[in-house]
Structures are given as structure tokens and as C-alpha cells.
SEKOL-32034 format. One record per residue (C-alpha): x, z, y; residue in three letters. Coordinates in pm, whole numbers, plus 50000, padded with zeros to 5 digits. Layout:
BEGIN
XZYALA;...
END
This chain:
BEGIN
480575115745666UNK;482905140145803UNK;481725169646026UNK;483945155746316UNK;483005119746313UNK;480515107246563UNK;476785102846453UNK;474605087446701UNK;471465096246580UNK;472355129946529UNK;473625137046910UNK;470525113147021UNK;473305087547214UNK;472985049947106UNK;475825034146920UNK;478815021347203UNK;480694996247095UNK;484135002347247UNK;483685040447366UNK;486225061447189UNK;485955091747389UNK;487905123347239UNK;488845099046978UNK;491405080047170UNK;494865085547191UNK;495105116346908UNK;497845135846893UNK;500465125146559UNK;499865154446317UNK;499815131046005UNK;495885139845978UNK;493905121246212UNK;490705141046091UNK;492925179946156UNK;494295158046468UNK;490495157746622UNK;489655191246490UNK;492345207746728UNK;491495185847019UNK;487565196346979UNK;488475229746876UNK;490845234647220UNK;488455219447494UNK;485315239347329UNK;487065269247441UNK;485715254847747UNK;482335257747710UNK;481715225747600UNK;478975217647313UNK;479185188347061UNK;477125164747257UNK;479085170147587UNK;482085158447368UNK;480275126147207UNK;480045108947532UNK;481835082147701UNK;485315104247869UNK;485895090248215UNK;488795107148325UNK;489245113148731UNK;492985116548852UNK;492955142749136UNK;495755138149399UNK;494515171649605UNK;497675182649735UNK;498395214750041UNK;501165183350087UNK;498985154750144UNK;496005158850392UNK;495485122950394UNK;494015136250050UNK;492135167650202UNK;488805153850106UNK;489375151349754UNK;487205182949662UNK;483875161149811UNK;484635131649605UNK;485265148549293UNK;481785164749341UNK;480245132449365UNK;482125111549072UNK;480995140948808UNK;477205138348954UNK;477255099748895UNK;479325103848578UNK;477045129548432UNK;473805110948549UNK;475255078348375UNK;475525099148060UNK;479405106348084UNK;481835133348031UNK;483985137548362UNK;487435153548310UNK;489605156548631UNK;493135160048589UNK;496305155248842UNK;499255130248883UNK;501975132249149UNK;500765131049495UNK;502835113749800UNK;502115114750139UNK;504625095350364UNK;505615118050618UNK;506155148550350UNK;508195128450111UNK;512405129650125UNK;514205106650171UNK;510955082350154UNK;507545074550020UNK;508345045749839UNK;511315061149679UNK;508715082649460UNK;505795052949427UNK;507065042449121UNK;507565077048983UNK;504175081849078UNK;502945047148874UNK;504805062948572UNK;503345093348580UNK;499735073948653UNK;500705050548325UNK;501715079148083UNK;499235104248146UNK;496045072948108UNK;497665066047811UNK;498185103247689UNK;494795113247744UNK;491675102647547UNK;489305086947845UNK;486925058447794UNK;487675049848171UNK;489645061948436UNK;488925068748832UNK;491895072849065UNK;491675092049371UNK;494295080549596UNK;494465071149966UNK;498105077050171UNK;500045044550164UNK;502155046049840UNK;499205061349622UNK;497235030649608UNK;499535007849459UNK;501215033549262UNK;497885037749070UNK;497085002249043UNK;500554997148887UNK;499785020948639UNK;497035010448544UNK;497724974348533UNK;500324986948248UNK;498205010848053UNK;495324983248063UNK;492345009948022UNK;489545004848250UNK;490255020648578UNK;488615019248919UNK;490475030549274UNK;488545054949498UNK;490215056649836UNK;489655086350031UNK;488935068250380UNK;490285069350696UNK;490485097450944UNK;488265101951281UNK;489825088751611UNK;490575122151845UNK;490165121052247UNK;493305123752448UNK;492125129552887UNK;489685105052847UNK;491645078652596UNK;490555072552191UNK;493365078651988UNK;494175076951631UNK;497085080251400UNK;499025063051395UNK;499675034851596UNK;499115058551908UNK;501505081151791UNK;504195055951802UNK;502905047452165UNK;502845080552324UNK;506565089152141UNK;507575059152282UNK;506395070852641UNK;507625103452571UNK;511315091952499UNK;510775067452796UNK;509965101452996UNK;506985085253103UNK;505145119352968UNK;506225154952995UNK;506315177752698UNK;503075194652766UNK;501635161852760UNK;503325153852411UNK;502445186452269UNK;498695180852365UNK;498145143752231UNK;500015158351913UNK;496495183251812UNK;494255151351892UNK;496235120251691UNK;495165135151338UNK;491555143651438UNK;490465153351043UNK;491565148650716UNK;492155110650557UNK;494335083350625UNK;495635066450915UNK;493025052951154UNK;494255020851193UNK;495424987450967UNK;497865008550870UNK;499555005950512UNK;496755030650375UNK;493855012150515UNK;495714978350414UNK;495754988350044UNK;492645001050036UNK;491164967650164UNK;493034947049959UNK;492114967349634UNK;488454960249748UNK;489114924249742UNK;491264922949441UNK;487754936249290UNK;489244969849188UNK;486614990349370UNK;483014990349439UNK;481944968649710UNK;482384982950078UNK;484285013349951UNK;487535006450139UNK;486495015250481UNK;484175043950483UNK;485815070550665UNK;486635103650434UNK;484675125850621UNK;481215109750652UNK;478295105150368UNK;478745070250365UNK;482085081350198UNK;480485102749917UNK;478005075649861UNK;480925053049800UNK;482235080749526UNK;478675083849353UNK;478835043949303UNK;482195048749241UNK;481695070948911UNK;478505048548830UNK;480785016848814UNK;482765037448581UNK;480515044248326UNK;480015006648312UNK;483414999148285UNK;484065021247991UNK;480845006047790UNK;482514971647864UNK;485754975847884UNK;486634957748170UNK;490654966548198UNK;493014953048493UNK;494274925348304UNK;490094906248276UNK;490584912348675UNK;493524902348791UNK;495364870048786UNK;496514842749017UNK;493594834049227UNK;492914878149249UNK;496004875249418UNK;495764851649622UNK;492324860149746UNK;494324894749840UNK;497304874150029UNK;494584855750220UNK;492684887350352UNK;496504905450387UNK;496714880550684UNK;493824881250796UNK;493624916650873UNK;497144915451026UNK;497584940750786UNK;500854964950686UNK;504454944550619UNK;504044972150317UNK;501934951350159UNK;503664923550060UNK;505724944849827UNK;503474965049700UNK;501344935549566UNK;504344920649450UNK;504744952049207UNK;501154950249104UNK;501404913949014UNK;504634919348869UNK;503064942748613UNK;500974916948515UNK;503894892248449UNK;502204874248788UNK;504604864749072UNK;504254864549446UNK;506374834849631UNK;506884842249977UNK;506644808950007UNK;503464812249921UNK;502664838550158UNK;503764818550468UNK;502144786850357UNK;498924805650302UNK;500034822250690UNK;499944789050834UNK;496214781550759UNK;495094816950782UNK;494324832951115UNK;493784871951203UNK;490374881751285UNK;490394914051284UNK;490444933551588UNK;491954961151508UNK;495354981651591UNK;498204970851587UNK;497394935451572UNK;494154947951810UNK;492344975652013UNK;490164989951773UNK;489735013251442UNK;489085017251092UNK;485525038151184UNK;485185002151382UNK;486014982051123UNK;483335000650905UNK;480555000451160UNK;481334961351157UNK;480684957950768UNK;483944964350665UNK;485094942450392UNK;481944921750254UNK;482104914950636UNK;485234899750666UNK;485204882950330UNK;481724863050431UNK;483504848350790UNK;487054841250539UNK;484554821750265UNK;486104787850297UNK;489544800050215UNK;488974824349957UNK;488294817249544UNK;485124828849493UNK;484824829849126UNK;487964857449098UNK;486294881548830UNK;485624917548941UNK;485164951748779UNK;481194944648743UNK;482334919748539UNK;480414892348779UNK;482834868649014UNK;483414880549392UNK;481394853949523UNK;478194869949308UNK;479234901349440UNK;479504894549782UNK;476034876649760UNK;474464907049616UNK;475704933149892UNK;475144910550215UNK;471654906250032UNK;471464946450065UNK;473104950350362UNK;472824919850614UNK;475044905650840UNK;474604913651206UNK;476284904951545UNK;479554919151646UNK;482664911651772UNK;485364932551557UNK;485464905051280UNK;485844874651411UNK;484734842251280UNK;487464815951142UNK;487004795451493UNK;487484821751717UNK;490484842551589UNK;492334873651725UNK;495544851651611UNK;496004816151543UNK;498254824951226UNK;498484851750982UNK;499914882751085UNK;502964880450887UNK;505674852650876UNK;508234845850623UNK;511764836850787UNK;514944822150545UNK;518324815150649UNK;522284824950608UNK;521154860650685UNK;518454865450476UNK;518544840150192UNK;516414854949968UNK;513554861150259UNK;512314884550481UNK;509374891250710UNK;508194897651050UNK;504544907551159UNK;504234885551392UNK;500594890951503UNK;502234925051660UNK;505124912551821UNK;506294896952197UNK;505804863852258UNK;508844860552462UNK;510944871452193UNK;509894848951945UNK;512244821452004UNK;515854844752086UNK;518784844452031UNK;521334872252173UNK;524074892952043UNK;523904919551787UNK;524514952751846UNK;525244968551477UNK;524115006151314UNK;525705010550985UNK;523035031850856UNK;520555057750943UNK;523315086851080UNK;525245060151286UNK;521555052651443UNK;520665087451519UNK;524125093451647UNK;524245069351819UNK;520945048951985UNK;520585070852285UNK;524165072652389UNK;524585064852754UNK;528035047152673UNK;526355023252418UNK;527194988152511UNK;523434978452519UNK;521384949552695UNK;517854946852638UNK;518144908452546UNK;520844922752264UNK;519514923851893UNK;519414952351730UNK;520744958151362UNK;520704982051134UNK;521984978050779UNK;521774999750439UNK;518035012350455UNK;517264987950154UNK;516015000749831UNK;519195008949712UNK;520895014650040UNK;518895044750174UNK;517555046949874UNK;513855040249866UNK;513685015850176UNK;512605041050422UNK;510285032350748UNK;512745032151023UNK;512934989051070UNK;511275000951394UNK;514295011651551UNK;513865031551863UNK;514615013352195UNK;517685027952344UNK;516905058652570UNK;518635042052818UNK;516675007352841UNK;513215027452756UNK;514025048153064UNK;514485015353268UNK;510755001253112UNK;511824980952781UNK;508984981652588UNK;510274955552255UNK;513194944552175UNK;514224919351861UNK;515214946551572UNK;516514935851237UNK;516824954950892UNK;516784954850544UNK;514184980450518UNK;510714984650586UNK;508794999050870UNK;505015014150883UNK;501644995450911UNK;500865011751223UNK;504085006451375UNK;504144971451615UNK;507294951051806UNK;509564919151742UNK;510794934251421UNK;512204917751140UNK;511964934350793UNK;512964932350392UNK;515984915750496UNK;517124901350115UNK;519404906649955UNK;520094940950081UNK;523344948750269UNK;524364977949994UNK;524244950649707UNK;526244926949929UNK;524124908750102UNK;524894887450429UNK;523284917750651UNK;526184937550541UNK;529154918450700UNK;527274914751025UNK;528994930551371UNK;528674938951675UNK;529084912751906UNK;528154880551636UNK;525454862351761UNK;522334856351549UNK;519564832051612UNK;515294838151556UNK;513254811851528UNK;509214822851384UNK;508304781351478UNK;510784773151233UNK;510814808151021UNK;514854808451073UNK;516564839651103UNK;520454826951138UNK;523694846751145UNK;525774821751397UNK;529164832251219UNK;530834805850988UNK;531424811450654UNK;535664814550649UNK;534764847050910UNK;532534862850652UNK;534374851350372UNK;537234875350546UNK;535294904950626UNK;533734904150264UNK;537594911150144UNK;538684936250441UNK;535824957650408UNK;534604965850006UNK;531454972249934UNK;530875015349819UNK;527345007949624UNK;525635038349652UNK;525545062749322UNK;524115097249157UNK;525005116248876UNK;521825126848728UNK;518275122848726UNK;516005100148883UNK;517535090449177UNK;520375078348958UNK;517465058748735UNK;516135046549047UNK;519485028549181UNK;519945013348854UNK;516855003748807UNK;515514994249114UNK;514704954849246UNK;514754938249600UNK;511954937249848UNK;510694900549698UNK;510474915149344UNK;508234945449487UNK;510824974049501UNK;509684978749137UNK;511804988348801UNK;512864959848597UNK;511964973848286UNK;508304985448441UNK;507564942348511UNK;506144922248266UNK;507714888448161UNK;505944859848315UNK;504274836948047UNK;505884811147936UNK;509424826447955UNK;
END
């Protein structure tokens, strides 16, 4: 036997069959055996001894970053994945991946997600680990990771680093960031003074963690819960409370397991996984956001998303959460209701129970086994299927001549009034035109008008930044317009609420319909009959399409230039083509 290979009775550790450790991955030196010598020879100038390095690797990917205090707790959980790891007889190794936080990332968050999956795909598969545990939390890290590690396949589990604390504004609870949008709103509306702006500004973020409401952060986090990527009731612990840690300790115990059986993404996830996450996506009246980013996750799986499926599952699937936007209340709520187990017990008759997850039992098992632990009790945050928040899912999926390929609207956040409009559109070109623009005391402006903005798609923009939520005109927020009907081919934040209509597809910088619309053409909404209609006929487009040439956007070098190759619509999850696995069968 050679002095490097692993002898279990030697180091005292029964035989694994499966666990690899160090052994994984080695480096090509055209001698396996020198190959391992260097590796061992490298991390013992460490410290570490020869029966550290015979134990099952679980690697922990650390997102800490002075750029992302949505991450902030990081430290805390780290602490408590290496006690569980080392308890369970592991070897925890932390190392770091790109970390994106939405409001510190130009031109956009989701511009870098899928540099961010890469980088969470190569360095799994670089790296000898047994099993993998991904800290992540701020909106594009959760799906980022999940992408990744749908394509490496290695056993992986999400930790999420929980929601932030509400803060106290002259007697009101506020929390990022649906209340930030409110009191800007007010602001701009000069409803508030600037001392009053400044102050609620120190009390919206009132500690480290992610936004306080069903933001695109807490969204993801619940639907990786569901999609049986985490350990059960670790989505909604807040990040600075023990209840989080103890979700981290189980977190690194459920790794260890994972590495001895190898449960990998692709024994998890499928078709009724999916679905079971579409279901609870509406239910929640969670983030638009969503919608892509499972797209991309399936997609990586060679597993589609319809949005016809979506809507159809919409129509039988009310909201019953209370919870901002779609509500009044938070994610510390949401938690001291029973977070997810909760929700999933009053959704029962809708969901597919047998959908494996990580513990390598079916949800429905799991479920069992935690309300058995921790028992339902009476509250009114999570609502039971016959007395919903919303009769329908939060989000609607609208079709017509001006979005042909689909698009959305959240329509468990928007005015009732406006649901049924149709008005006259008053056109941005892009983002500059908008800020130029929008609070002009000339523009020609009505606050039954529609409001368009083009070229914030993935390519357009690029990256499909968060600014569907156009800001009501000074001028008509002055005069106490709260909502107007908004339209654009980008996206627009979980926390964000209105009559807006989003992922407009195809895009108007590839040529879609969006891009010949102007000022003055009439377009038609319909949510009863998911319609969103341009009311120009087709000889008038036809025309404009030759006057006016589309400029696709471009960039000499690097990975923005990658990206706008690469990059795919809204329905096809904003991911890289050559990141997506072929569905079977084709």
C-alpha cells in the first residue's frame, strides 16, 4: 500500500463509500500518487495532521464581503458550520467566490449572477470537497449558487444568511426595503422634508442581513427551502438571532450526510421540485425576480419553466402570506409564524409531496417530521387556503402584440383600478432619457397615461437592471398620484409594489415590438384576460421598423462583450446558452 493512500483502520475512520476527500479533483502532474503528495504536503504546512486530512472535505464558500452587508453575518455562521462539521467527523475548509450585493453592483446585480454561478461551478469542481455549503443571502447570490451547483453536481447545501431586524421610524416599524421605496416616494412627492428623509435613512437597514420583507432575497431563500436545498425552517431565521446559528449548526450536520451519500442537485431536483417552488412563489406573493432565476436553475438541469405554466398554476393558487409588499408585515413575522414548514402544511393540497430532498427522504416526510418537533399554533400571518390575502397568485402572465414571448405583472401589489386600462403611452428610450427627463415640468404627462420605458432588457442595459418601477412624474406625485400603469422590458425589485408590467419579451434592443412603440400610441391592459396590446396596426410598425434601425448594443473585450453574446431573454432565465443543459429528449 502506498504511504499516501487512505487506510481506515490505521486513522481509526470506517470505510466511506463515496468520500474522496483530498483525493478528488488532483491536480494533472502525470503522477496521481506525486499529484497527492504535493496537495498533502502544501495544506500540512497548515498544521494539519494525517487524520485531519482522511476525513470527509466539506468545503464552505464564504461570500463575507466590506461590499455586501446583507452578508455581514457570515463570520457567525462559519463558526457554527466548522463546529457541526467537525462534530460530524468532517474536515471544514472555507474558501470565497464572488460576492454581489444589489445596490453595490454597476450597472446591475444580475449582470454579474451568472459570473458569480461560474465562478461557484469552477471553483466546486477545482477543489477536492466531499460536499459543499454555500453561504449566500442578497438577491442574486442564491440562485447564482444553486446554478452552480446544479452544473458541478457535487453535493451542496444553501445557507442563507437571514433577514435583517425591522428599525423604528417616530413611532412606525420599518424595514428595508419596501419602506424605503415608500418614504422616497413621499419624499419626491414633498410630502417629507429632508431632515425627515435623512432620519428614516439610519432606521430602514436596522442590522446586517437581507431585506426585511418578500423581497427577492427572502423569496429565494424560501423557495430554496422548498426546492429541498436546505435544512428545514432555515430560510427565515433572521441573521442576527440564535435561531439563525442553530440553522448553520444543522446546516453543516446535513452536510456531512450529504457527502457520505452523495445526494447531488440532480437526485433533488426535477419537474415536480419545481413546481412545488412555482406553487409557494405565488403564494408568498413573492419577488417578479423569481421567475427568472428559477428558470436558470431549471435550465441547468435541462428542465424548463412555461409561463404558461406559471399563470395556470396562478389561477388556482392564492397568496396567503401577509407580508410586504403583497401585505403589512415582515420576514421576523413570517418566522415567528413558522416560516416555511408553516406555509407548506396550509398549501398541502396543491403541493407534490413526494419531491425528494437533501435528507434523501420526500418533502412530505420532512415536513411531517418538523411540525412533529415543532407544532403548529394559531396565527394569522399565514393564512389558510380558504381565507387568502389574495384570491390569485401574486404574479400574472400577460401575452399579446407587445409582448409575444410573455411578460409579467405582480399583481397581488398593484391598483385595482388600473387593472383593466387602457391610455396613451408616454415613451423613455432608455435609462438617461428617464432621468432626464421624468420630472420635467413641460412633460406632456396625465396620470391615466402609460408609462414606457424601453432598452433595460438583458442586453439592452445590459443585465436587466431594477428600474421597471419607474418613478411617478414629480409633477403628478406632487398633485397625490400614488400608481400609475408602467411598462418595461426589465425587471424591478421584490420589495418594490405598483401596476407594473415587467420582462417585456422579446426585448426592445433585439427588436422586439417594445422597441417601435411611441409616444402618443395607445396600448391596452387587460390582467382578466392576461392581454397586454399595442393598439397600432401592423403596416405602422412595419414602417417604423425600416425608418428607425436597430444599434444592438456591443463591447470590445471582456465579459461584458461575453455577456451580450451570450446572454438569453427573461423566459429562458437571463442565463448563458452554453451554461443550459439540453432538455432530454432533444
Amino acid at each position: 500500500m502506498s504511504p499516501l493512500t487512505k487506510d481506515p483502520q490505521a486513522s481509526g475512520l470506517e470505510s466511506e463509500a463515496g468520500i474522496e476527500g483530498l483525493h478528488r479533483g488532483l491536480a494533472h502532474y502525470g503522477d496521481r500518487e506525486f499529484s497527492l503528495f504535493l496537495r498533502k504536503a502544501f495544506i500540512k504546512g497548515a498544521g494539519f495532521s494525517d487524520d485531519a486530512l482522511e476525513r470527509p472535505v466539506i468545503g464552505i464558500i464564504n461570500t463575507q464581503s466590506g461590499f455586501n452587508p446583507c452578508h455581514g453575518n457570515a463570520p457567525q455562521l462559519i463558526e457554527a458550520l466548522r463546529r457541526a462539521v467537525l462534530l460530524g467527523g468532517g474536515l471544514p475548509v472555507e474558501f470565497p467566490t464572488i460576492s454581489v450585493h444589489e445596490s453595490f453592483s454597476n450597472p446591475t446585480s444580475m449582470y454579474l449572477r451568472n459570473l458569480m454561478s461560474i465562478d461557484t461551478e469552477e471553483m466546486i469542481r477545482a477543489q477536492p470537497m466531499d460536499a459543499v455549503v454555500m453561504i449566500g443571502g442578497c438577491d442574486k447570490t442564491v440562485p447564482a449558487q444553486l446554478m452552480g451547483a446544479c452544473s458541478a453536481d457535487v453535493p451542496a447545501v444553501s445557507l442563507v444568511t437571514g433577514s435583517m431586524l425591522t428599525g423604528s421610524h417616530r413611532g412606525q416599524r420599518v424595514g428595508a426595503c419596501s419602506d424605503c421605496r415608500r418614504f422616497w416616494a413621499s419624499y419626491r412627492a414633498q410630502a417629507i422634508d429632508e431632515q425627515e428623509i435623512k432620519a428614516v435613512n439610519n432606521q430602514l437597514v436596522a442590522s446586517v442581513g437581507t431585506c426585511s420583507v418578500m423581497g427577492t432575497a427572502s423569496t429565494m431563500a424560501i423557495l430554496t427551502e422548498v426546492l429541498g436545498m436546505m435544512v428545514p425552517g432555515g430560510a427565515s431565521a433572521p441573521a442576527v438571532t440564535a435561531d439563525r446559528i442553530r440553522v448553520a449548526e444543522n446546516t453543516g450536520k446535513l452536510a456531512i450526510e450529504i457527502a457520505r451519500s452523495r445526494m447531488r442537485p440532480a437526485r433533488v431536483l426535477n419537474q415536480k421540485s419545481i413546481d412545488n417552488a412555482l406553487r409557494v412563489l405565488l403564494a408568498i406573493g413573492g419577488s417578479t425576480n423569481a421567475v427568472i432565476h428559477l428558470s436558470a436553475v431549471a435550465g441547468r438541469l435541462g428542465l424548463v419553466v412555461p409561463l404558461e405554466r406559471l399563470d395556470a398554476l396562478g389561477r388556482e393558487t392564492p397568496v396567503l402570506i401577509d407580508l410586504k409588499p403583497s401585505g403589512d408585515h415582515y420576514m421576523e413575522d413570517f418566522h415567528a409564524a413558522g416560516g416555511v414548514p408553516a406555509l407548506l402544511d396550509a398549501l398541502r393540497p396543491l403541493l407534490h409531496l413526494d419531491a425528494m430532498t437533501l435528507s434523501g427522504r420526500c418533502l412530505g416526510e420532512v415536513l411531517d417530521d418538523h411540525l412533529q418537533r415543532h407544532p403548529l399554533f394559531e396565527q394569522s400571518l399565514i393564512r389558510p387556503l380558504h381565507r387568502p390575502i389574495y384570491p390569485e397568485g401574486g404574479i400574472a402572465v400577460l401575452k399579446g402584440n407587445l409582448a409575444p414571448a410573455g411578460c409579467i405583472i405582480k399583481q397581488s401589489a398593484a391598483s385595482a383600478h388600473l387593472m383593466e386600462h387602457e391610455a396613451k403611452a408616454v415613451v423613455f428610450e432608455g435609462l438617461e432619457d428617464l432621468a432626464q427627463r421624468i420630472d420635467d415640468p413641460e412633460l406632456e404627462v396625465s396620470a391615466e397615461d402609460i408609462l414606457v420605458l424601453k432598452n433595460i432588457g438583458p442586453k439592452g442595459a445590459p443585465g436587466m437592471p431594477e428600474a421597471g418601477m419607474l418613478p411617478i412624474p414629480k409633477k403628478l406625485a406632487k398633485a397625490g398620484v400614488k400608481d400609475m400603469v408602467r411598462i418595461s422590458d426589465g425587471r424591478m425589485s421584490g420589495t418594490a409594489s405598483g401596476t407594473i408590467i415587467l420582462h417585456v419579451s422579446p426585448e426592445a434592443a433585439i427588436g422586439g415590438p417594445l422597441a417601435w412603440v411611441q409616444t402618443g400610441d395607445r396600448i391596452r391592459l387587460s390582467v382578466a384576460r392576461r392581454e397586454l396590446s399595442l393598439l397600432v396596426d401592423a403596416e405602422t410598425l412595419q414602417q417604423r421598423m425600416l425608418q428607425q434601425p436597430l444599434k444592438p448594443p456591443q463591447a470590445d473585450r471582456g465579459y461584458r462583450q461575453l455577456f451580450l453574446r451570450e446572454v438569453l431573454q427573461a423566459e429562458a432565465g437571463v442565463d448563458f446558452d452554453f451554461l443550459r443543459k439540453a432538455p432530454e429528449g432533444l
